[in-house]
Every structure is written in C-alpha cells, then in structure tokens.
VEXDREN-2710 file (C-alpha; in Angstrom, 1 decimal):
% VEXDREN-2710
k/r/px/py/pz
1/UNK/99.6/150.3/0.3
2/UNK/98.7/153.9/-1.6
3/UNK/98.0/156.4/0.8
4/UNK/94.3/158.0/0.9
5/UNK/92.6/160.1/2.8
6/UNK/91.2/157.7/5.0
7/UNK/94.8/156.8/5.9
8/UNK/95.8/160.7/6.8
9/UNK/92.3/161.1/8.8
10/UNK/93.2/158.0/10.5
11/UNK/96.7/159.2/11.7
12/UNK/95.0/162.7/12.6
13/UNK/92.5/160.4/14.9
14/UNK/95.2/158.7/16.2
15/UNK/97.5/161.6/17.2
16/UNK/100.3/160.5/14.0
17/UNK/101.9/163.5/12.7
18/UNK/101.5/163.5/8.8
19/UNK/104.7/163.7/7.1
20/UNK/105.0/166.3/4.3
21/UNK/107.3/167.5/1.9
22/UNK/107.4/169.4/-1.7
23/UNK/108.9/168.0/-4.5
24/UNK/109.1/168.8/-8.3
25/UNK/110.7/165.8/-10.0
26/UNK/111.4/162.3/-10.4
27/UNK/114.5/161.3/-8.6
28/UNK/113.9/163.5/-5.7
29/UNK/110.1/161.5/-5.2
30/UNK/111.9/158.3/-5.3
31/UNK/113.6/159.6/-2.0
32/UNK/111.0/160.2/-0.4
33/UNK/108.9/156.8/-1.3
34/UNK/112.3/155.3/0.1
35/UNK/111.7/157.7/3.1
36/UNK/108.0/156.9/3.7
37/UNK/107.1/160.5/3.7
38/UNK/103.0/160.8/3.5
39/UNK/102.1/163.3/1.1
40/UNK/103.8/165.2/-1.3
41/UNK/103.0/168.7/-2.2
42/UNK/103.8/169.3/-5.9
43/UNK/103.2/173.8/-5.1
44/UNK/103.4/176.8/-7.2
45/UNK/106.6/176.9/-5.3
46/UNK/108.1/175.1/-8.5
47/UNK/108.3/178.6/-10.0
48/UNK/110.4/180.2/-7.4
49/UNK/112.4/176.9/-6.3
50/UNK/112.9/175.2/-9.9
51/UNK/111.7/177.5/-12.8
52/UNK/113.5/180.9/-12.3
53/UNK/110.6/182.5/-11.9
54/UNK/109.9/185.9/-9.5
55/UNK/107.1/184.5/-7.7
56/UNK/104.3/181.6/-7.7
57/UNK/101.9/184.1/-9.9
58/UNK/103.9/183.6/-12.8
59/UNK/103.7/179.7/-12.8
60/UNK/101.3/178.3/-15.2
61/UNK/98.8/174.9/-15.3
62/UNK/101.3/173.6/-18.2
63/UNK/104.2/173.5/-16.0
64/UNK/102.2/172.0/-13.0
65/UNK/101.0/169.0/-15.3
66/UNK/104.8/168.9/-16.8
67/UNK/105.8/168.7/-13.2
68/UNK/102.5/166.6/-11.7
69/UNK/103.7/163.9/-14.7
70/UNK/107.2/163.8/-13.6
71/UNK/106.6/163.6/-9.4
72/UNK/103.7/160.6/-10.3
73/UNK/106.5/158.6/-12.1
74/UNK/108.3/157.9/-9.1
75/UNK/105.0/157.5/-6.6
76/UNK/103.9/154.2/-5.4
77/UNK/102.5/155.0/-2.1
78/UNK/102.9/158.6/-1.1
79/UNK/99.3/160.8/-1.9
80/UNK/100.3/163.4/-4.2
81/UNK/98.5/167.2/-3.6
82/UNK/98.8/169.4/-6.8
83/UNK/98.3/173.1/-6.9
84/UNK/96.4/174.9/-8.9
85/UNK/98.4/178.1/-10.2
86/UNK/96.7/181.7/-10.5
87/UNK/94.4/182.5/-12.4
88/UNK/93.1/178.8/-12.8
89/UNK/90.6/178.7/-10.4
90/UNK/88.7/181.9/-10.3
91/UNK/85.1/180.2/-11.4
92/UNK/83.9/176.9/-10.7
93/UNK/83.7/176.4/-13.9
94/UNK/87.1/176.4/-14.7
95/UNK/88.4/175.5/-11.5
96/UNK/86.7/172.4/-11.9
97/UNK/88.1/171.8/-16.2
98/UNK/91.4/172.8/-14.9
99/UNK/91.4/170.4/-11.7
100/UNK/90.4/167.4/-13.4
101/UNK/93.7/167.9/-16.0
102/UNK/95.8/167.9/-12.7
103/UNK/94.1/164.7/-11.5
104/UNK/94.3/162.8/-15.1
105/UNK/98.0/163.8/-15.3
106/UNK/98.3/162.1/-12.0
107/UNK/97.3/164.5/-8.9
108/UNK/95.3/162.6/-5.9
109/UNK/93.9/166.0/-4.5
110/UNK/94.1/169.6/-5.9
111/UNK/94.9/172.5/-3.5
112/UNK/94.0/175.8/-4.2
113/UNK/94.5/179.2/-2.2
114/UNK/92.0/181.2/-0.1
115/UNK/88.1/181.1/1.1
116/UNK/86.0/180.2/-1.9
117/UNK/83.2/178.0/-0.9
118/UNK/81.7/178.2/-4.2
119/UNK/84.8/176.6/-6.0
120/UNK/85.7/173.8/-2.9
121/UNK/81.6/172.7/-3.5
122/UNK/81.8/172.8/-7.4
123/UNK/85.3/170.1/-7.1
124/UNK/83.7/168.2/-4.6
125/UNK/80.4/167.7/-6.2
126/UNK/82.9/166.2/-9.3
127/UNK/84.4/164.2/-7.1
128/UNK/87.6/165.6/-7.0
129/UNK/89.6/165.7/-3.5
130/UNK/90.9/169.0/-2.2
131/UNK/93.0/170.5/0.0
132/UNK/92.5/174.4/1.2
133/UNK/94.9/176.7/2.1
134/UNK/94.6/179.9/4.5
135/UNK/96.9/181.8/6.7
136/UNK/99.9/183.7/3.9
137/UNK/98.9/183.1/0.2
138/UNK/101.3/183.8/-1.8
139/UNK/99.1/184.0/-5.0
140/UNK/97.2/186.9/-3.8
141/UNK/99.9/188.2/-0.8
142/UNK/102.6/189.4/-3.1
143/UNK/102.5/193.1/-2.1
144/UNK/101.9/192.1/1.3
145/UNK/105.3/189.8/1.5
146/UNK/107.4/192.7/-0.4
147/UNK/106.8/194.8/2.8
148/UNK/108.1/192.0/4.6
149/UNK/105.0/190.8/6.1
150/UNK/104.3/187.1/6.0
151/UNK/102.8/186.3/9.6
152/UNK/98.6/186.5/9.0
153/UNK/96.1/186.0/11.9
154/UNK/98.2/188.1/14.8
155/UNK/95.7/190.6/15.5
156/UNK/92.2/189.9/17.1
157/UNK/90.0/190.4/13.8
158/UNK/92.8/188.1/11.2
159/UNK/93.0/185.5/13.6
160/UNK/89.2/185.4/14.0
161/UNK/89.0/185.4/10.1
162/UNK/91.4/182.7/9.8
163/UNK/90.0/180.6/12.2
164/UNK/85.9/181.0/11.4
165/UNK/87.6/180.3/8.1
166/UNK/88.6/176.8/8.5
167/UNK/85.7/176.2/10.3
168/UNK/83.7/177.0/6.8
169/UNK/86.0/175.7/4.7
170/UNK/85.5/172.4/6.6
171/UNK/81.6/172.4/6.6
172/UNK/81.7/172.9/2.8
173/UNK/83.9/169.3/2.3
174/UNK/87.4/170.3/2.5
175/UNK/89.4/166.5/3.1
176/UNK/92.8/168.9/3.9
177/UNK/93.8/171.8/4.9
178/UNK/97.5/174.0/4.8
179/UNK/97.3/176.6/8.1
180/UNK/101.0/179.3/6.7
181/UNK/103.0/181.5/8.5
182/UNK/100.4/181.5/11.4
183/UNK/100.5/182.1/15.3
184/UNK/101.0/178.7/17.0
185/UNK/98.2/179.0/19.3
186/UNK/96.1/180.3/16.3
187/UNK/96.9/176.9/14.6
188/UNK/96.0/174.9/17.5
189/UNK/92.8/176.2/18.3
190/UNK/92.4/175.5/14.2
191/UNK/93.5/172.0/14.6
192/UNK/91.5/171.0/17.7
193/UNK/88.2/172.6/16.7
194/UNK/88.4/170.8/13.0
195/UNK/88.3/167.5/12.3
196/UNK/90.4/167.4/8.9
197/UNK/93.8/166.9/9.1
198/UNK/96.2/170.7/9.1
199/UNK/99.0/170.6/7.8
200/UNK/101.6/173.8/9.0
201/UNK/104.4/175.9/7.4
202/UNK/105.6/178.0/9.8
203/UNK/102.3/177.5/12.1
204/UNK/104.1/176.1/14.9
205/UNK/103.9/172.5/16.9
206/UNK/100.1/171.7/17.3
207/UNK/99.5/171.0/13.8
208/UNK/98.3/167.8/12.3
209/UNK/101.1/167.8/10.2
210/UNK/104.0/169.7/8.9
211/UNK/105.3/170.4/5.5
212/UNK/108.7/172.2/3.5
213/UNK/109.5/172.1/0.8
214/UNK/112.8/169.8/0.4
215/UNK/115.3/172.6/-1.4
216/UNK/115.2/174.3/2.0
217/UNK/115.7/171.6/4.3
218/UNK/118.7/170.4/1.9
219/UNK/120.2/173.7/1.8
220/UNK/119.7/174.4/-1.6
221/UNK/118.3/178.1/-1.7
222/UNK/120.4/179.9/-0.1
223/UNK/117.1/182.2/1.0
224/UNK/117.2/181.4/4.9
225/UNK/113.4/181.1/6.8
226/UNK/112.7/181.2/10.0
227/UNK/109.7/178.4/9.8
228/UNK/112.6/176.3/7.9
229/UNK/115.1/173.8/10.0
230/UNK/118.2/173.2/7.1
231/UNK/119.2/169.6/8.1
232/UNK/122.1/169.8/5.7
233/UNK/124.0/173.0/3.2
234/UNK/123.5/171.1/-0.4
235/UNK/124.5/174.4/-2.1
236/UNK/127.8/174.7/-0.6
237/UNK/128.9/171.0/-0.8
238/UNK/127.5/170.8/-4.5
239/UNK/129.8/174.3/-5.0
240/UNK/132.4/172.2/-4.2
241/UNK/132.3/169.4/-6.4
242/UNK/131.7/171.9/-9.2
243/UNK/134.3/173.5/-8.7
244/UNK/136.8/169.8/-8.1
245/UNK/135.4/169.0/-11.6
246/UNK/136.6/172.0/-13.4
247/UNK/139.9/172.0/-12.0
248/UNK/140.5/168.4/-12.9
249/UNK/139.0/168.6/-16.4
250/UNK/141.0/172.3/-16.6
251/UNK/144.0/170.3/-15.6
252/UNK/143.4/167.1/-17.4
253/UNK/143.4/165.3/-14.4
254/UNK/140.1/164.0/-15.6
255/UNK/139.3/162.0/-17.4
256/UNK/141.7/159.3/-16.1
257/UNK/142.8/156.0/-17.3
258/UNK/139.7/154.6/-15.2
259/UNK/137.1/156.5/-16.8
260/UNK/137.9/155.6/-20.7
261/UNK/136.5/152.8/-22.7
262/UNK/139.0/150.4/-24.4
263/UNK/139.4/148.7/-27.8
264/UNK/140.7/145.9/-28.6
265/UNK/144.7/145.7/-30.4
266/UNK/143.5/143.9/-33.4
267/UNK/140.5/146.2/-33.7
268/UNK/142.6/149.3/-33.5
269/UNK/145.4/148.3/-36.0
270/UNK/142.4/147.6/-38.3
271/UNK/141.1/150.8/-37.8
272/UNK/144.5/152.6/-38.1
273/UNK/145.4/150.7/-41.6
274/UNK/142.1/151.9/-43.1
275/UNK/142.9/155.6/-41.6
276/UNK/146.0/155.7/-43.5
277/UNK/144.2/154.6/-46.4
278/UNK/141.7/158.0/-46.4
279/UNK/144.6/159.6/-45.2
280/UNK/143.3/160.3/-41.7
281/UNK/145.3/161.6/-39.0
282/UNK/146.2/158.8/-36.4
END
C-alpha cells in the first residue's frame, strides 16, 4: 500500500513514530522500500552530500528533478517529500510552476524553507501537498552556520517565533512539518500543540518523527554531528576495499582465473589461423 498522508496522520494519532531518511538515488531507495522506512526526503542536502557542491544555495531545480526521477524509480510505497532549492520559491507564482515540475517528475509533497503563508496557500489551493520547515534553514542560515551557530529557538523571543510559527504555518494547510536543530522541549511543546505530524533533526525525542539523511548514519561523510547517531563507518570500510583492489590489480593478482570468460579450443585455433593470415600478433 503507497503511503499518504492519511497514513502518517494516522500514525501521529496513534503515537507511531514516522520513519524518515534522505536519499538521492536509485539503489539506495530500494533499501529503504526493503526497510519499510515511511518517507523519504529527497533535500537540497544532495548538493553538499552527492554534488560537490559548498552548500544547499548552490543546488538547482534541474538537479532536484534529475534526482526526484531517479529516487521515484525505486519507490513503491515509501511517500517521497522533494525540496524546493533557493531561489525557486520566492513568489507564489513560481513557487507554485516550479512545485508542480517536482510533483510530475515524481515528488508526493514539496517542502520548502521558512514562514511564507502566502506561498504554503498558493500550493495548496493547486492542490499540491507540502511540507514546511522551521527551526535552522540552511538556504537562508549560511552566515549564521559559518559562525558555528546552528541551534535556533534557545532564547525566549526565537523560541516564541518558532513555535507561534508552526502554529501559523498549520492554520494555513501545512500536511508536514521539519522542526531542525531545535531545543527538545521547544519541539515538544511544537508537537503537542499541532496536529500535523513533526518530523526532527536534531530537535530531540518528542517529535512525531525523526529524519537523517542516510550518508551520515552509514558513515559516509566523514563531517561528524551531534544530532547524527553513525550506525556503521562506510568511508573507512569502503577505503579499504579500494585500496585491496589496487594492490591486486597493481600486482596482477586480479583478475584471476575465476574472473575471465573462456573460448572454446576449436574457436580459438580458428581465430589464431586467420591471425596469422593478417599477420597479427598471437
């Protein structure tokens, strides 16, 4: 059965934690289909995690429907969440043009950064499902995260924006909502006082949900967070093999007789003759 909204309310209702994770390709979705993870957030994280890029700002809507095309290939059940880069949303207008290409390349719900009622009401009134985000953005927190500053909402006035922020964001039709890098009893006053599913990142234990994004919790970013439990260190076992595989082709261990492909005698004495005939070295 695909996985709708009306299935994540439902868990939210019944007190099920919602099971997220990012991903940004094919064969990494199929694991978690296999897994039974909930959603999948396809973020601007792509750029940091995937693309080489210095930060989310510098991702563009081509390489979130490149991406968006490739995560739907491997979905059967999981409800995919797309973001919408910077820059792509900053009218209804085109927030609403450029969310409606996410959702025809495959996207179930769009999420965008920030309090903007005036976008959240134009992609509902098209029908389009949404996720909000508040707490750290990083599309519009870059110079705030150089000093080294990710928490938002520990003083009296940011956690009293945050909070009457989700409370709007709510009223005006939001069907999800990210709380990151927030104070855990920030995020739980958040989460009892809305009735749309959170999802945290680093927003502690009362959350509806909670989501990573899966190169950290595999170990492959070798950029350690606090908010991120690594359940295994990819990058160093992956080193390894790499490094196996030059020595042995270096050495000529590989490949062995196990990994070549035969021919036949008759075959080769053919193709020997005729060799000799164009004078080819055999």
């Amino acid at each position: 059965m695909k996985k709708t909204i009306k299935y994540l309310q439902d868990k939210k209702n019944n007190k099920k934690m919602i099971t997220v994770l990012a991903s940004y390709d094919y064969p990494t979705t199929i694991l978690l289909e296999k897994a039974e993870i909930d959603i999948i957030i396809l973020g601007d994280s792509v750029g940091t995690n995937i693309l080489g890029y210095d930060n989310e700002t510098q991702v563009t809507l081509n390489d979130m429907l490149h991406h968006t095309r490739a995560v739907k290939r491997g979905i059967k059940k999981i409800f995919l969440v797309v973001d919408m880069p910077y820059k792509t949303h900053e009218t209804p207008r085109e927030a609403v043009k450029n969310a409606k290409k996410l959702i025809d390349n495959g996207a179930d719900a769009v999420k965008y950064e920030g309090i903007k009622e005036n976008i959240l009401i134009a992609l509902k009134e098209n029908n389009i499902k949404v996720m909000t985000h508040i707490g750290l953005n990083p599309q519009y927190d870059q110079e705030y995260m150089k000093q080294g500053k990710i928490t938002k909402g520990k003083t009296f006035e940011e956690a009293k924006r945050i909070i009457e922020g989700a409370k709007y964001l709510e009223r005006a039709g939001a069907d999800l909502i990210i709380l990151e890098k927030i104070p855990e009893k920030i995020a739980k006053i958040i989460t009892e006082n809305i009735n749309i599913p959170t999802i945290g990142i680093g927003a502690g234990r009362y959350c509806d949900g909670q989501v990573l994004v899966i190169n950290d919790i595999i170990g492959l970013n070798q950029k350690k967070y606090k908010h991120v439990k690594e359940y295994i260190n990819l990058h160093d076992l992956l080193l390894d093999v790499i490094i196996k595989y030059k020595n042995d082709v270096e050495s000529k261990i590989f490949p062995s007789e196990e990994n070549i492909n035969l021919i036949k005698v008759d075959e080769l004495i053919k193709i020997k003759e005729w060799c000799l005939e164009k004078g080819y070295l055999v």
